[in-house]
VEXLUM-507493 format. One line per 2 residues: number of its first residue (from 1); their letters; for each residue x negated, y negated, z of N, C-alpha, C. Coordinates in nm, 4 decimals. Last residue first. Example, Ala and Ser with C-alpha at 12.3 -4.5 7.8 and 13.67 -1.06 7.14 Angstrom:
BEGIN
2> sa> -1.2850:0.2250:0.7080:-1.3670:0.1060:0.7140:-1.2900:-0.0030:0.7870  -1.3190:0.5690:0.7800:-1.2300:0.4500:0.7800:-1.3200:0.3300:0.7800
END
This chain:
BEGIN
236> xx> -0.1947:0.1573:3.2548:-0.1631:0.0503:3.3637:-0.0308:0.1293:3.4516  -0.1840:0.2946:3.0195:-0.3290:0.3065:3.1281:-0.3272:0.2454:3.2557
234> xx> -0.0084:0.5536:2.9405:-0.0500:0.4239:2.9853:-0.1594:0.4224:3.0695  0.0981:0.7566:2.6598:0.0088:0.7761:2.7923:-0.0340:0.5749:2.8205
232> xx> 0.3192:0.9147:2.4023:0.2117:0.8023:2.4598:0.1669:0.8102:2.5999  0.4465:1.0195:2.0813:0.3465:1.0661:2.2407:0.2847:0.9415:2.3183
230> xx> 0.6794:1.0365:1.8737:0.6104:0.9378:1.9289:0.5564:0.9835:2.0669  0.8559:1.2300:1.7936:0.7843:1.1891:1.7317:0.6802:1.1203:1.7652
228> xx> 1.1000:1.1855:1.9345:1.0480:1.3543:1.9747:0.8466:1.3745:1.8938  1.2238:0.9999:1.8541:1.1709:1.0029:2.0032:1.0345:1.0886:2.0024
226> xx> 1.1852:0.9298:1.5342:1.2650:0.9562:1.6144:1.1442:0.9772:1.7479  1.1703:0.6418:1.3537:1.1117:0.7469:1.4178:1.2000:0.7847:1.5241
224> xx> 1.2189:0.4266:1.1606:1.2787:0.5092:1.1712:1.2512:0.6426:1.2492  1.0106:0.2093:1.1338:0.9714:0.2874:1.0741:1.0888:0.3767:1.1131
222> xx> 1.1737:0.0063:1.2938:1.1374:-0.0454:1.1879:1.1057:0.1089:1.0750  1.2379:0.1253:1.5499:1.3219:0.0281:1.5112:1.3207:-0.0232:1.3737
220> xx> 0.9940:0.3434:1.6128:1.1400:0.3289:1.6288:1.2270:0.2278:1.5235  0.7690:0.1848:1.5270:0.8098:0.3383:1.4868:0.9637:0.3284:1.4642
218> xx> 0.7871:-0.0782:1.7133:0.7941:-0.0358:1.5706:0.7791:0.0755:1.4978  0.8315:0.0004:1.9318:0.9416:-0.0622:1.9140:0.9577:-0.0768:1.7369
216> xx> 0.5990:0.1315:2.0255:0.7130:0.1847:2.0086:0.8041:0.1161:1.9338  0.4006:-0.0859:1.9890:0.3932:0.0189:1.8746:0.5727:0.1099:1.8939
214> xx> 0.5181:-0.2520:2.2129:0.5630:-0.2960:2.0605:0.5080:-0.1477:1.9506  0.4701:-0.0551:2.4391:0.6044:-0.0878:2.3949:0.6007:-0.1541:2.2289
212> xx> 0.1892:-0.0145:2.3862:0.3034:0.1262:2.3950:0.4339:0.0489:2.3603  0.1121:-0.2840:2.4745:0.0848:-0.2566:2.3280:0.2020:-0.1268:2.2996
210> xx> 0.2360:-0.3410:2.7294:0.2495:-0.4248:2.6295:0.2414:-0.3320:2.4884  0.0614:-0.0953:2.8421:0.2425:-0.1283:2.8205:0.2855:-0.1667:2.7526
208> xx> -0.1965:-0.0116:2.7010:-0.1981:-0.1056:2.8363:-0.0207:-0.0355:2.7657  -0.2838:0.3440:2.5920:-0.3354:0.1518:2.6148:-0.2117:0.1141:2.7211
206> xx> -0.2021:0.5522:2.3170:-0.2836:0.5159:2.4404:-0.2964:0.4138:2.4744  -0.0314:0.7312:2.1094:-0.0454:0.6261:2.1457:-0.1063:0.6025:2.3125
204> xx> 0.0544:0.9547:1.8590:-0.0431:0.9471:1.9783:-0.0687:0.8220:2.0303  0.2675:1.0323:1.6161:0.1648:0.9371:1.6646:0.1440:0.9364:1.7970
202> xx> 0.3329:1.3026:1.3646:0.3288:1.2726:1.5246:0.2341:1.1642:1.5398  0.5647:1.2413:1.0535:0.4220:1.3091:1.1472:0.4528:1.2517:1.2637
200> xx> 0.7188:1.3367:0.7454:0.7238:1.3510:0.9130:0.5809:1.3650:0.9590  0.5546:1.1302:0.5712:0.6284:1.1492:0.6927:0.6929:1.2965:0.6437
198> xx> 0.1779:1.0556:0.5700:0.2867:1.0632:0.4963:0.4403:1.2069:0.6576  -0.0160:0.9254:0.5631:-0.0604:1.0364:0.5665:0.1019:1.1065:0.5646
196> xx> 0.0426:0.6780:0.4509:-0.0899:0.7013:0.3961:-0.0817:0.8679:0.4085  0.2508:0.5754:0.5547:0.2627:0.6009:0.4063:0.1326:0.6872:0.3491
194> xx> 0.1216:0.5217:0.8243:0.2430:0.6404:0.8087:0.2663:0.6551:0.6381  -0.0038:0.3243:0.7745:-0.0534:0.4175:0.8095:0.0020:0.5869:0.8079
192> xx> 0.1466:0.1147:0.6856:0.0807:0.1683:0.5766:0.0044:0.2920:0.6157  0.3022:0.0897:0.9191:0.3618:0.1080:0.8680:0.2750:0.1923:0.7022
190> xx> 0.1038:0.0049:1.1107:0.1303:0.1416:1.1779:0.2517:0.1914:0.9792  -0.0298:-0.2397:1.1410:-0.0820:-0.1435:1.0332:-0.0455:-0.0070:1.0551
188> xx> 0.1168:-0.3690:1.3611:0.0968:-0.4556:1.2181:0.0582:-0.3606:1.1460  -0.0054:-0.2545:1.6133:0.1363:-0.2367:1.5326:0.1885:-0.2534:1.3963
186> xx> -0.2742:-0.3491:1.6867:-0.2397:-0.2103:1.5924:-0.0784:-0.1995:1.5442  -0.3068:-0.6694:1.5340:-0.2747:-0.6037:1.6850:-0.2487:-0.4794:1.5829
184> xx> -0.6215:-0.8266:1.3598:-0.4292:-0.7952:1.3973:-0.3842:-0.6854:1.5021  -0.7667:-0.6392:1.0832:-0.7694:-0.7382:1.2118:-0.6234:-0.7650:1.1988
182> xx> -1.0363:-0.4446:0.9408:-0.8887:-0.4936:0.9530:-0.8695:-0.6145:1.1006  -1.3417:-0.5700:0.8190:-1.2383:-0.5245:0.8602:-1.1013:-0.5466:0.8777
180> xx> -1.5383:-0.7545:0.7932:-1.4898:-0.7423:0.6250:-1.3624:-0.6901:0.6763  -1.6620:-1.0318:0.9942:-1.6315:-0.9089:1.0012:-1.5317:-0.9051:0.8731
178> xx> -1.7986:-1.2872:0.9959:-1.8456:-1.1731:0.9487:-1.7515:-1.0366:0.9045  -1.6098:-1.4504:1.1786:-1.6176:-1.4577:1.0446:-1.7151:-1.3474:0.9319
176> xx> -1.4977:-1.1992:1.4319:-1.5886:-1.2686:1.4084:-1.6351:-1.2857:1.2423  -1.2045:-1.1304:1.4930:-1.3009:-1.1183:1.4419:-1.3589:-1.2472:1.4442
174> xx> -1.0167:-1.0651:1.7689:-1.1056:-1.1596:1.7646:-1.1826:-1.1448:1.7164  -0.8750:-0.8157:1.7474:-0.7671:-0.9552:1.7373:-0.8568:-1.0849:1.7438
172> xx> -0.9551:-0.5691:1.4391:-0.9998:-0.6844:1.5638:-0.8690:-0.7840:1.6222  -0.9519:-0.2055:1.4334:-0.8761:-0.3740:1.4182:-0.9053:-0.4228:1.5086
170> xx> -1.0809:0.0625:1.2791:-1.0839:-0.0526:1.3821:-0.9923:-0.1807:1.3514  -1.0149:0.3424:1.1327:-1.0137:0.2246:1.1011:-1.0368:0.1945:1.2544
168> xx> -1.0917:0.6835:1.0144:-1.0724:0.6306:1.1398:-1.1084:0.4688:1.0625  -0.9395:0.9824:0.9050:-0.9869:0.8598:0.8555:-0.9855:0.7585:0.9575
166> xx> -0.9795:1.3332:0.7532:-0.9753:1.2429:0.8739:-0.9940:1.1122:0.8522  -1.0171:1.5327:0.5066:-0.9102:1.5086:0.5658:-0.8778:1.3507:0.7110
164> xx> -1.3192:1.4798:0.5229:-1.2065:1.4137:0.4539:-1.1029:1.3924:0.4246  -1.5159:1.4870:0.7739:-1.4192:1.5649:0.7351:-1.3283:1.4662:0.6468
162> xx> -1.7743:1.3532:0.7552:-1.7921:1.5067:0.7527:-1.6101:1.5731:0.7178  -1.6673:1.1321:0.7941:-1.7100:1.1147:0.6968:-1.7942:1.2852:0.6302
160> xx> -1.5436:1.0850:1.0597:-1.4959:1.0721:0.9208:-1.5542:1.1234:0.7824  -1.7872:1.1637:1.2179:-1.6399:1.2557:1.2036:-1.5663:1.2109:1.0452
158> xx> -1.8895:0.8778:1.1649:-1.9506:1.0131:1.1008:-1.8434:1.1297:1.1390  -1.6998:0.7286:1.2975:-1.7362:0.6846:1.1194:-1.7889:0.8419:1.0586
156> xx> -1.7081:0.8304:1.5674:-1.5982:0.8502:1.4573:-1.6092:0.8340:1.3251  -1.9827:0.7340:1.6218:-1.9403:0.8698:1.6252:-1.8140:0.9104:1.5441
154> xx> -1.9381:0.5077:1.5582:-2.0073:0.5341:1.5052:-2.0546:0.6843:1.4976  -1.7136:0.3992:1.7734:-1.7425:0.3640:1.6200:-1.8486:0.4722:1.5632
152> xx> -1.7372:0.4510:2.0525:-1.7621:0.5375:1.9639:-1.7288:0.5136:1.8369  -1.5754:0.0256:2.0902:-1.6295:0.1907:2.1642:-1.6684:0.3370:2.0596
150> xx> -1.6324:-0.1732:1.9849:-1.5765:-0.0688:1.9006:-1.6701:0.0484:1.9815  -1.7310:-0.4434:2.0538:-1.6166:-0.3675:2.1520:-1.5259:-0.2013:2.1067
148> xx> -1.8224:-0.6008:1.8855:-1.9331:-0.5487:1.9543:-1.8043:-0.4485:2.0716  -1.6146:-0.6899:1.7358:-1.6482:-0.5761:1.6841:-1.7673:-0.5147:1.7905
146> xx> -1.3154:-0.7431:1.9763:-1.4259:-0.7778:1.9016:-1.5020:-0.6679:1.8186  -1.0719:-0.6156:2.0665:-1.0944:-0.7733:2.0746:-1.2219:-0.8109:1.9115
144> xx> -0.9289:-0.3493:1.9370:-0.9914:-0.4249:2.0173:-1.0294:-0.5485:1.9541  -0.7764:-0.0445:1.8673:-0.7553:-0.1752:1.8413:-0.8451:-0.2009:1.9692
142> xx> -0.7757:0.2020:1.5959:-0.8371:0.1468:1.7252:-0.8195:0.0098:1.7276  -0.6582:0.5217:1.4655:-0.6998:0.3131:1.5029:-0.6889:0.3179:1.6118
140> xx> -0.6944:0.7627:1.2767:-0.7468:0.7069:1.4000:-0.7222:0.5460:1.3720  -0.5373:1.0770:1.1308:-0.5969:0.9204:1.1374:-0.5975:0.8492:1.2432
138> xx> -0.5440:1.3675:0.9271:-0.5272:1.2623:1.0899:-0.5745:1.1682:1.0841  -0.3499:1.5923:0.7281:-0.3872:1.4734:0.7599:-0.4140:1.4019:0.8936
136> xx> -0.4286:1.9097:0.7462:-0.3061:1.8255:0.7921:-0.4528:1.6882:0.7878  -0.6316:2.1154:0.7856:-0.6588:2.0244:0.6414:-0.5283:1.9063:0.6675
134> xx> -0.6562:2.2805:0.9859:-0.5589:2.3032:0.8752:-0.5704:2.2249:0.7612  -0.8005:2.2008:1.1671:-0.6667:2.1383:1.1556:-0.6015:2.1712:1.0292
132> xx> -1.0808:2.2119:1.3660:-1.0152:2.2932:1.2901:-0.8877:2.1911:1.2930  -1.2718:2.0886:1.6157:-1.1841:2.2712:1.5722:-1.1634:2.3110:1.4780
130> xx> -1.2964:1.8358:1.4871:-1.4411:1.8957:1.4819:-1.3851:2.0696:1.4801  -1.0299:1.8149:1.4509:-1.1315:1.7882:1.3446:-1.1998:1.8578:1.3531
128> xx> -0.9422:1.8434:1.7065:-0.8270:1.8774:1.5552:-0.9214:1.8514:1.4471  -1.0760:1.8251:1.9142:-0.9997:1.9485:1.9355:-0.9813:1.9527:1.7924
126> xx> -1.1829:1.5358:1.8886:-1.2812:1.7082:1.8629:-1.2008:1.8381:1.8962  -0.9460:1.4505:1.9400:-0.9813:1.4599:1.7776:-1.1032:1.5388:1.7978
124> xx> -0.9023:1.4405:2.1736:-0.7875:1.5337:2.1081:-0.8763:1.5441:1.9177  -1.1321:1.3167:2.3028:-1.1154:1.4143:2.3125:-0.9943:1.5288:2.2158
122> xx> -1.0389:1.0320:2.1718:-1.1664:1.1298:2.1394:-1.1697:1.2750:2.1729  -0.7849:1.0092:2.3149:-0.7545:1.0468:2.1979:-0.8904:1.1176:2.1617
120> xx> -0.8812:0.9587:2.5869:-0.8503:1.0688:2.5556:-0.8243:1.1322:2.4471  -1.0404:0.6840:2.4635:-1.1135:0.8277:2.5374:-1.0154:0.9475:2.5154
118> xx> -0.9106:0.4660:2.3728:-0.9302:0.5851:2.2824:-0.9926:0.6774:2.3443  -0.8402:0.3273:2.5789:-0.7394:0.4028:2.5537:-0.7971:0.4805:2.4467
116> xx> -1.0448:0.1573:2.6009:-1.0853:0.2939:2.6641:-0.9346:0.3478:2.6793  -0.9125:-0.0571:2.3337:-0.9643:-0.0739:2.4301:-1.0305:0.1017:2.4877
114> xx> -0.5748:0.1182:2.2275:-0.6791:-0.0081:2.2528:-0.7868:0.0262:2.3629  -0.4952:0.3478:1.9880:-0.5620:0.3544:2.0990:-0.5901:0.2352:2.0673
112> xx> -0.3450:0.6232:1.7871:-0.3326:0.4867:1.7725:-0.3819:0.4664:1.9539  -0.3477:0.8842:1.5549:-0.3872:0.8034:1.7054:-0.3909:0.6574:1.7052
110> xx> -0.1166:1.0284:1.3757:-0.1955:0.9599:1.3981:-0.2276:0.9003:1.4968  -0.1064:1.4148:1.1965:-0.1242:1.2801:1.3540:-0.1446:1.1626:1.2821
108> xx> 0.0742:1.5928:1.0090:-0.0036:1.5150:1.0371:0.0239:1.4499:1.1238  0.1775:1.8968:1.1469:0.2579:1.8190:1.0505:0.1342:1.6308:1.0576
106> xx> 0.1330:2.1104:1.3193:0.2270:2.1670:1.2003:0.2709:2.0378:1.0647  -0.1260:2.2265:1.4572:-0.0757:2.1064:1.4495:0.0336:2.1793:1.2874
104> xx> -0.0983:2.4447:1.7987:-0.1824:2.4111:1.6529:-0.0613:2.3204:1.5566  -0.0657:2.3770:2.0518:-0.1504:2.4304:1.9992:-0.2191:2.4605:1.8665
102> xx> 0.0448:2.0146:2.0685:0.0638:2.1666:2.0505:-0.0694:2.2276:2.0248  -0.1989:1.7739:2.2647:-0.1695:1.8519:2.1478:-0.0479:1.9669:2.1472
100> xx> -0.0557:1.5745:2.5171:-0.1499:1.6496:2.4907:-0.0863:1.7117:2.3850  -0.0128:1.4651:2.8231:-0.0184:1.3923:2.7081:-0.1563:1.4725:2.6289
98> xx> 0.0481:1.5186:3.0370:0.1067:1.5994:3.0100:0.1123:1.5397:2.7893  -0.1220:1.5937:3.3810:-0.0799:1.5356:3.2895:-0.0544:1.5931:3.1244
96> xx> -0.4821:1.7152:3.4963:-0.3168:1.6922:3.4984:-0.2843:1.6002:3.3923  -0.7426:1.9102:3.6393:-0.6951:1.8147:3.5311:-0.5180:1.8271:3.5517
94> xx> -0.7791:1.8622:4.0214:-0.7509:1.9468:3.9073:-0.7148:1.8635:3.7603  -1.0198:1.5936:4.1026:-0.9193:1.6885:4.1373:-0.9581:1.7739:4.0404
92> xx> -1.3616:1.5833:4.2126:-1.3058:1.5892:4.1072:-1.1574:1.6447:4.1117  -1.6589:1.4649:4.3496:-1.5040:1.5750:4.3713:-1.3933:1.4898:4.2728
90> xx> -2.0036:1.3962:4.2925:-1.8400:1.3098:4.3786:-1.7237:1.4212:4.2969  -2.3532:1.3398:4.2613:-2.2641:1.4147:4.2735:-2.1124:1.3462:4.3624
88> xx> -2.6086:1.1402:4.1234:-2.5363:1.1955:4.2243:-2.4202:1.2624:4.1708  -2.7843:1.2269:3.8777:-2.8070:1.2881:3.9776:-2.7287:1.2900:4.0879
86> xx> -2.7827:0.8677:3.8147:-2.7980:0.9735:3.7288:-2.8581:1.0676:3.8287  -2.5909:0.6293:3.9866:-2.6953:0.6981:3.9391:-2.6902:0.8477:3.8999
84> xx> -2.3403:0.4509:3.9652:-2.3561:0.5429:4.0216:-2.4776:0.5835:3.9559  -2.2151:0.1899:3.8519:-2.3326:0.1932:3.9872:-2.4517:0.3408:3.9956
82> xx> -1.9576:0.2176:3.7669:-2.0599:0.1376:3.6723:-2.2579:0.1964:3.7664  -1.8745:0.3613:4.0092:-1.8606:0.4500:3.8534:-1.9601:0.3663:3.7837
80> xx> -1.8013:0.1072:4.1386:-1.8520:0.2178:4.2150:-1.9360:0.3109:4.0724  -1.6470:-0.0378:3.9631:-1.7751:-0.1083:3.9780:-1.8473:0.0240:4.0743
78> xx> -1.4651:0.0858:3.9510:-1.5013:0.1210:3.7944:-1.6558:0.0678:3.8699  -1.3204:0.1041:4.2332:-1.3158:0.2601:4.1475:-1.4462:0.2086:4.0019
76> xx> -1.3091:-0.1600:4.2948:-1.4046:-0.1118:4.3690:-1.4387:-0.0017:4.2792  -1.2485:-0.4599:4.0660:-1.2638:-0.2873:4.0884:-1.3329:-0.1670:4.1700
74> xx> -1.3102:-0.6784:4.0260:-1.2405:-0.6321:4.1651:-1.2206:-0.5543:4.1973  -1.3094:-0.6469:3.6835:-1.3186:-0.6906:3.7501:-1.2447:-0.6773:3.9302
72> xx> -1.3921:-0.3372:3.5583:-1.2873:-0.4598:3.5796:-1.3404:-0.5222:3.7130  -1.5489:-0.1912:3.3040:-1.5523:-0.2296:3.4250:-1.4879:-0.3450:3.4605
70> xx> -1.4221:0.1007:3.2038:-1.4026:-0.0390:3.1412:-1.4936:-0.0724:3.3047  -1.5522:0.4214:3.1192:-1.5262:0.3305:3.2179:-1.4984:0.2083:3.1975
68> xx> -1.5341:0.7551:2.9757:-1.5669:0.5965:2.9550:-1.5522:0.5031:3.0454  -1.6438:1.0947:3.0396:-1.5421:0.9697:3.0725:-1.6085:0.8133:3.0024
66> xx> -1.6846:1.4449:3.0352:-1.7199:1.3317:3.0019:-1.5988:1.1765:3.0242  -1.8162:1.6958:3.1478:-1.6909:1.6474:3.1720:-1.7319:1.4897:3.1782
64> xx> -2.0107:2.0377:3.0750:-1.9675:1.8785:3.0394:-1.8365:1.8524:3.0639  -1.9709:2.2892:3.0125:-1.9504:2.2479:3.1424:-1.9601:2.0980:3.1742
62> xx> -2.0876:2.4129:2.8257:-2.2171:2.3753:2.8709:-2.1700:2.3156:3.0158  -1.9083:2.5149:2.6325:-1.9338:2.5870:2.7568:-2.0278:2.5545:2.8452
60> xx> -1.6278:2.2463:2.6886:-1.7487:2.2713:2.6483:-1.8338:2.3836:2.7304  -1.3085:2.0302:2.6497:-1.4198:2.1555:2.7077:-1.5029:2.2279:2.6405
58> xx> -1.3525:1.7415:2.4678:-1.2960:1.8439:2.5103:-1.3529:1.9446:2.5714  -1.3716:1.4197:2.6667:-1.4242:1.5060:2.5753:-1.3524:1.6343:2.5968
56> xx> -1.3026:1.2233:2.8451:-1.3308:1.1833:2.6941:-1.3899:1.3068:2.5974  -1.0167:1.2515:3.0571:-1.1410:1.2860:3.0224:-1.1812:1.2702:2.8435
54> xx> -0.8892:0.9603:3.2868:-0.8344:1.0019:3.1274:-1.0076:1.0902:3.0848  -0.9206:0.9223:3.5520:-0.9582:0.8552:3.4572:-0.9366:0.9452:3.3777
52> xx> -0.7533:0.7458:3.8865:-0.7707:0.8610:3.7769:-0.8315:0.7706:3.6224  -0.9311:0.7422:4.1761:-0.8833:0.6968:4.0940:-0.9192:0.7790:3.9519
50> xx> -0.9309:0.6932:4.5734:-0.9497:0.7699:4.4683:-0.8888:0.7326:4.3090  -1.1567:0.6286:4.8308:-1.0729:0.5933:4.7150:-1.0725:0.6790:4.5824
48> xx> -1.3099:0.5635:5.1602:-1.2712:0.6346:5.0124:-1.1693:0.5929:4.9678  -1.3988:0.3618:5.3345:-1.2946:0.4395:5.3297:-1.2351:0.5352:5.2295
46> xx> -1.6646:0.2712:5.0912:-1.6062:0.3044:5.1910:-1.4338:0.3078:5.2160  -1.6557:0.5473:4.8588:-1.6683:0.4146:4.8484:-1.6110:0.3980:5.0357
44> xx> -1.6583:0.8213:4.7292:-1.6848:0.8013:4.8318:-1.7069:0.6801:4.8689  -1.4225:0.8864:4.5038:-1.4922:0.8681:4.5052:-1.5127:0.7772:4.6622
42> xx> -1.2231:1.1297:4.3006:-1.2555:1.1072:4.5100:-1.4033:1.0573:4.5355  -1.0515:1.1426:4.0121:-1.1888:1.1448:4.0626:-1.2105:1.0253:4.2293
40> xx> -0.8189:1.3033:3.9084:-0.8174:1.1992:3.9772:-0.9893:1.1898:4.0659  -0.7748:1.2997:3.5359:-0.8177:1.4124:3.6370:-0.8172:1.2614:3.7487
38> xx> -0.5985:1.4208:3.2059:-0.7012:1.3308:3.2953:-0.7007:1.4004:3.4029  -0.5717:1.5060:2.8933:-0.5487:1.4940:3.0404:-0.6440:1.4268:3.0603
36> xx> -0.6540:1.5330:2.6341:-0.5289:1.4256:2.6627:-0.5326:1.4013:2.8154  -0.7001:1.8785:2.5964:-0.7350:1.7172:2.5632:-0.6413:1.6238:2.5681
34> xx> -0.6670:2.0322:2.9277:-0.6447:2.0500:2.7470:-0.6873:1.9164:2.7174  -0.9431:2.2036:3.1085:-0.8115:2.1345:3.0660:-0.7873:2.1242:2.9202
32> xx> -1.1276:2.4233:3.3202:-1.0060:2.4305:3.2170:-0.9467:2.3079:3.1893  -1.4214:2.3837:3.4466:-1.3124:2.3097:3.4445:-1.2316:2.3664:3.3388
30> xx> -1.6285:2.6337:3.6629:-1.5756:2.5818:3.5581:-1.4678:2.5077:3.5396  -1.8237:2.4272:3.9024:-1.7394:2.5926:3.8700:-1.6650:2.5517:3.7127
28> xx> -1.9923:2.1671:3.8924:-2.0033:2.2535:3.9532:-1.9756:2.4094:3.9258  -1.9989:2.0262:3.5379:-1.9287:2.0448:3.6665:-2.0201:2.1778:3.7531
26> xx> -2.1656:1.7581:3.4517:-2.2016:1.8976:3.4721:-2.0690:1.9299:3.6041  -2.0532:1.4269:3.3447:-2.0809:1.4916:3.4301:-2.0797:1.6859:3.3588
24> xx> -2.1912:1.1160:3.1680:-2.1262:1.2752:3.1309:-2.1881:1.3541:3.2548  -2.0064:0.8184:3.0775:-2.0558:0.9174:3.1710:-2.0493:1.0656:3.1464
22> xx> -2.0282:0.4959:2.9681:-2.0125:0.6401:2.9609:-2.0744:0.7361:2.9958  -1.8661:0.1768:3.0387:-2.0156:0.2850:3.0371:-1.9360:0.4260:3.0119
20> xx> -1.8386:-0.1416:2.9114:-1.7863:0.0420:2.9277:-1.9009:0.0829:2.9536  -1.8774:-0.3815:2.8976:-1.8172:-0.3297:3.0087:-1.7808:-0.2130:2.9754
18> xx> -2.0423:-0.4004:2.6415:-2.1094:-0.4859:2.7499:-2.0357:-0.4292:2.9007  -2.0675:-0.0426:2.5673:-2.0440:-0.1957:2.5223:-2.1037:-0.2881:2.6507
16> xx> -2.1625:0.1852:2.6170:-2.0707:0.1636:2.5109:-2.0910:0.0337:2.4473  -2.4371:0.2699:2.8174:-2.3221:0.1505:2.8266:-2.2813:0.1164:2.6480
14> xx> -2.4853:0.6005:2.9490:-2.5133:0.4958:2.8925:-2.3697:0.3907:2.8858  -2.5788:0.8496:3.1497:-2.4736:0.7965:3.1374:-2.5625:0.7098:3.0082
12> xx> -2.6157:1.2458:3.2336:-2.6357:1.1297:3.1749:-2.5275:1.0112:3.1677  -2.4498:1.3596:3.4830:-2.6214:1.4018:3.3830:-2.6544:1.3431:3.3376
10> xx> -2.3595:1.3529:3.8068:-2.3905:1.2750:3.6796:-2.5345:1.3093:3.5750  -2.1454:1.6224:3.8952:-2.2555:1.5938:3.9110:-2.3360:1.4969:3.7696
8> xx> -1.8548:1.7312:4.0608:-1.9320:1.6788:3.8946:-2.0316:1.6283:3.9536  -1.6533:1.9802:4.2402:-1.7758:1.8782:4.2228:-1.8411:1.8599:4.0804
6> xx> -1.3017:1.9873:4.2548:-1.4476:2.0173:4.1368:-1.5434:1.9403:4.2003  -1.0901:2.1025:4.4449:-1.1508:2.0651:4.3181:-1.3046:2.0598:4.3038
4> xx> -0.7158:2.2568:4.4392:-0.8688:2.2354:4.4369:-0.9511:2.1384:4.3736  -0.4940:2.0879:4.6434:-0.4956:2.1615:4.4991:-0.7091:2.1974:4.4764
2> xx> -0.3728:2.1963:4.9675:-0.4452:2.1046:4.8548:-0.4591:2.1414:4.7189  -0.0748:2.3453:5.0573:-0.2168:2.3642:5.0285:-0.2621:2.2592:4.9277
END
């Protein structure tokens, strides 16, 4: 038997940056998932196609099921998604996957995300901030190219700044002489990050391979982390 699914229907969208857009669908019946998952969205392109996208928000009773989109190039799935107008409707699997919170946090996070690798983490930080967290330390980086590329900056600055337990940074690898920020690939600041909110904690890692492998390689090899310590999800 198929697994079921969802019709979403587009309520609003806007554009993050020059290639993200962000989408917020109304589901049809109600959606259950936890934050971190994703879902495989059956989009009607010809011959159809289907492709998974990591959800950017946590469940809501309003039935919101929110996403970011990079738009790539040759992409039938992102350039279909960049296109789609406000009002159509496209089937939704079941949420899946397995990159996701305990139920309640016993020891500080930190997220570490490039690029629309921070969508699912957004979603895990309105689970542990905007929910509730005990006051446990959490901290957010983000790594990208530029500063016009700081997807929800400005939603996170103000999370930050309502909860003081929480602390979200950006790193550029292409600042622009303006910029006062951090800069450098996220691995480079994983070590003052872990002093900051202090060990034993869990890091959350999202993005391409490349980046999962060197943040791994520096937990592991440099910071002393054990396995059981380190969560990650690829986007490739």
């Amino acid at each position: 038997m198929a697994p079921p699914t969802t019709t979403l229907t587009l309520e609003s969208a806007a554009m993050l940056s020059h290639n993200v857009r962000w989408l917020r669908f109304v589901a049809q019946r109600p959606m259950v998932w936890q934050p971190g998952q994703f879902v495989s969205l059956k989009l009607p392109t010809e011959g159809g196609i289907a492709r998974s996208y990591s959800i950017a928000s946590r469940p809501c009773p309003e039935g919101f099921v929110e996403f970011a989109v990079t738009l790539v190039e040759d992409g039938p799935g992102s350039h279909f998604l960049h296109a789609l107008p406000v009002g159509a409707s496209l089937e939704s699997g079941p949420p899946m996957g397995f990159f996701t919170l305990p139920e309640a946090l016993t020891r500080p996070v930190i997220f570490v995300g490039t690029g629309t690798g921070v969508t699912p983490l957004r979603a895990m930080l309105q689970q542990v901030v905007g929910g509730g967290h005990g006051g446990l330390p959490v901290r957010l980086l983000h790594g990208v190219r530029t500063e016009a590329d700081r997807i929800f900056a400005d939603e996170f600055a103000a999370l930050a700044a309502a909860h003081p337990h929480f602390a979200y940074e950006a790193t550029l690898s292409r600042p622009s002489p303006a910029w006062s920020g951090l800069s450098g690939y996220v691995q480079t600041h994983l070590a003052r990050l872990v002093e900051a909110v202090g060990a034993p904690c869990d890091v959350y890692v999202c993005g391409l391979s490349p980046m999962i492998k060197a943040v791994r390689s520096t937990l592991k090899d440099t910071l002393g982390f054990g396995r059981e310590c380190i969560h990650t999800e690829r986007f490739d």
